[in-house]
N, C-alpha and C positions, 0 to 999 in steps of 0.2 A: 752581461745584459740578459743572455740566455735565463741564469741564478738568481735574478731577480725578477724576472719572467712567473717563474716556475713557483719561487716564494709565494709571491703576489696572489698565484692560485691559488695555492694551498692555505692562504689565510682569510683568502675571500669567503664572507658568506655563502653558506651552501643552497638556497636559494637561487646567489645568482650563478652560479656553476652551473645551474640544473640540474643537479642530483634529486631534488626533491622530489621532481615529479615520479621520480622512478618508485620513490615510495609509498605514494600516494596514490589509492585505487578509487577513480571518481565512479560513483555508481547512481544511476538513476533508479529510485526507488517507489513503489506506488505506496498511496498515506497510508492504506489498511497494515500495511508491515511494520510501522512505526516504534510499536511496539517491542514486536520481536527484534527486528532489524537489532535494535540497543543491544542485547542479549547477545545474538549472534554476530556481533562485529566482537562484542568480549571476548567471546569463546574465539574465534577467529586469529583473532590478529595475537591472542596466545599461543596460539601454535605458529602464529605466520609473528611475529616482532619486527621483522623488517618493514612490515606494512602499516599503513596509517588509512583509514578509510574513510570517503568523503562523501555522506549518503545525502542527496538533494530528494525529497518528498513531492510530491506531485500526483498528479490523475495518471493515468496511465496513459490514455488521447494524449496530451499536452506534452508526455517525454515522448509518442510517437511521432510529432510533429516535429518537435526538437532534435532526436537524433539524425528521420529523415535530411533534415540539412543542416547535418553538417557538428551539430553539438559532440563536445568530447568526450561521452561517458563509455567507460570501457565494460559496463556490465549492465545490462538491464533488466530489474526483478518486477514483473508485472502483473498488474490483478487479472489477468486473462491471459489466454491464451492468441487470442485474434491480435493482438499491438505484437508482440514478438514474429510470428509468424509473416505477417506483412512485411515484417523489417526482412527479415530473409527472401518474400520476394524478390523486393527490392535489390535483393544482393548485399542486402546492409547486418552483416553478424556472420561470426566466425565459429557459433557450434551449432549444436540440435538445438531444439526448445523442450527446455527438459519442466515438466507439472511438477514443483515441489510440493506445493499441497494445493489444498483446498478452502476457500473462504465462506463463512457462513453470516446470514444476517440475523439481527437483532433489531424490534422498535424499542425505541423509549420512548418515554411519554410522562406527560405532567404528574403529579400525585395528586391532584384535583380531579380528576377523572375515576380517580377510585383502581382497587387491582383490578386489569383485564385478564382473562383468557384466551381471547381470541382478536382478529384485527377489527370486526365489526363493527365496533365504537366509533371506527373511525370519520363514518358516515354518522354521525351527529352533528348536529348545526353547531352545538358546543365547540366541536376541532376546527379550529378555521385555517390553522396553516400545519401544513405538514414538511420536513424539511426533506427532498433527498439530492443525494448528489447527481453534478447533470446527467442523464444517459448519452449526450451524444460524448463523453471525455471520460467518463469512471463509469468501467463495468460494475460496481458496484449500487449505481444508478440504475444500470439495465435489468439487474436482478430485484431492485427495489419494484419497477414495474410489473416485473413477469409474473411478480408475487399475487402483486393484488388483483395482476390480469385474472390470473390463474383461481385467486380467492371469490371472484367476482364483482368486485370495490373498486376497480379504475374511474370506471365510468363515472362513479357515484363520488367521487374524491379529486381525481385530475384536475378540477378546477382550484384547490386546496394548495397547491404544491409550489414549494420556493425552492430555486435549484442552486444550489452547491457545488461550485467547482468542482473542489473533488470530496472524498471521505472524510477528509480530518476536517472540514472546517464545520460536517454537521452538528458537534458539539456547540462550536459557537452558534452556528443557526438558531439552535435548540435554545440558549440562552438568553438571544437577542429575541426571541418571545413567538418562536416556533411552540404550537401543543405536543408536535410528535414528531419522531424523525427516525428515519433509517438506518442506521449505523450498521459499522463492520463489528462482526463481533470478536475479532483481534483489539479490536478498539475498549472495548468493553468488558468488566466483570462483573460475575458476582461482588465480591468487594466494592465494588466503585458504588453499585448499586446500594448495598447497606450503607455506604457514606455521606452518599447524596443527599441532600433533602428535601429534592424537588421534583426528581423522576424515577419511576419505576420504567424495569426492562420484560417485555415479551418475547422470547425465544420465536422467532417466526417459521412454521410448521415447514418441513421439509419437501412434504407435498405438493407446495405449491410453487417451488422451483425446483434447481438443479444447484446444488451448492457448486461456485465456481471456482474452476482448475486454472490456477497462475500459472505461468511460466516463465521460467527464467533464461536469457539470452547473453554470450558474450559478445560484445561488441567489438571490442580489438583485445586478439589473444595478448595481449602482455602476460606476465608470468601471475601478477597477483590475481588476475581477474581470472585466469585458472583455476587458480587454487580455490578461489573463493563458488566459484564453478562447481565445482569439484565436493565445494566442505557441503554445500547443501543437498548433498544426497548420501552424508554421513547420519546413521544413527545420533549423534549427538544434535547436528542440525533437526532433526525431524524431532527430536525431542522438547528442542525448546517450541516449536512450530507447532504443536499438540499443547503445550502448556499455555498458549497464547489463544486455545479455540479453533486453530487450525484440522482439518479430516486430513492427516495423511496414509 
């Protein structure tokens, strides 16, 4: 009975054993990395083979609320630095909060408007909707405003504004018949820009914010969420993270 016991394991799918999960590193990820993220799960999981990586996208707000109760992800890469850090208030995360880089922003905007320089246009009766992600859930939101605080254009435009869950959806915004929009510039290239044939991109001046410091958090030290820990403050990590528009 024992010998067919023991069979019976060993022939059962590895699913239902639960092997899987051990090789599986669930990771909650903010949209702006999306990009990158692809790249660096390549590189990754070439040095790690054991591992198989399961990156869910989201605002960064929206995985703070999630982990806080209770969700399983074992690593959390986020467009700020304020979501990680609260989670370790909390007592919820097993390292430091280490800034892997930096995020910068970029507008796009219609090609009916003509090439801009500056954000100024924006305050034309012409722009009537502008897309950014919300601020109270994507830091990337928060920096959309600080900008134009800072440009002097809130005032003149806040009424303009359709808010976006998070980062990745401003493309669609933009689409669905936004004039202009926020985006990450991880999100964004040169290329994409020569491809398009509907919007032009403005580099949004430095000046008028603080390009913002992510940070990344382990949630439950498992061995991959280590490593994986760990690869992001490899030279090769930072390389690809620079290639995507990232300040590190």
């Amino acid at each position: 009975m024992r010998m067919i016991s023991l069979l019976i394991f060993l022939f059962m799918p590895v699913f239902l054993r639960g092997e899987i999960s051990d090789s599986i590193l669930y990771t909650a990820c903010a949209g702006n990395m999306r990009n990158a993220m692809t790249e660096i799960i390549k590189a990754f999981t070439e040095r790690n083979p054991d591992c198989r990586v399961e990156a869910s996208y989201a605002s960064s707000g929206k995985f703070f609320a999630q982990i806080s109760h209770g969700a399983p992800f074992e690593i959390f890469i986020s467009a700020d630095m304020k979501y990680p850090k609260k989670l370790l208030e909390q007592n919820i995360g097993k390292s430091e909060v280490y800034a892997y880089a930096s995020g910068t922003l970029v507008l796009m905007y219609n090609k009916n408007f003509g090439k801009q320089n500056s954000m100024e246009f924006l305050i034309n009766s012409r722009v009537q909707k502008i897309a950014i992600a919300n601020p109270a859930l994507a830091p990337y939101g928060v920096m959309a405003v600080s900008a134009l605080s800072n440009a002097g254009l809130y005032n003149a435009v806040c009424g303009k504004f359709v808010y976006a869950e998070n980062i990745l959806q401003i493309q669609q915004y933009f689409t669905a018949g936004a004039d202009a929009a926020f985006a990450a510039a991880s999100l964004m290239s040169a290329e994409s820009e020569k491809s398009a044939p509907h919007y032009f991109l403005l580099t949004v001046p430095r000046e008028f914010y603080l390009p913002l410091k992510q940070g990344i958090l382990v949630i439950k030290p498992t061995k991959h969420a280590l490593q994986l820990f760990a690869f992001f403050k490899t030279e090769e990590c930072k390389k690809i993270l620079k290639k995507h528009g990232y300040l590190v």
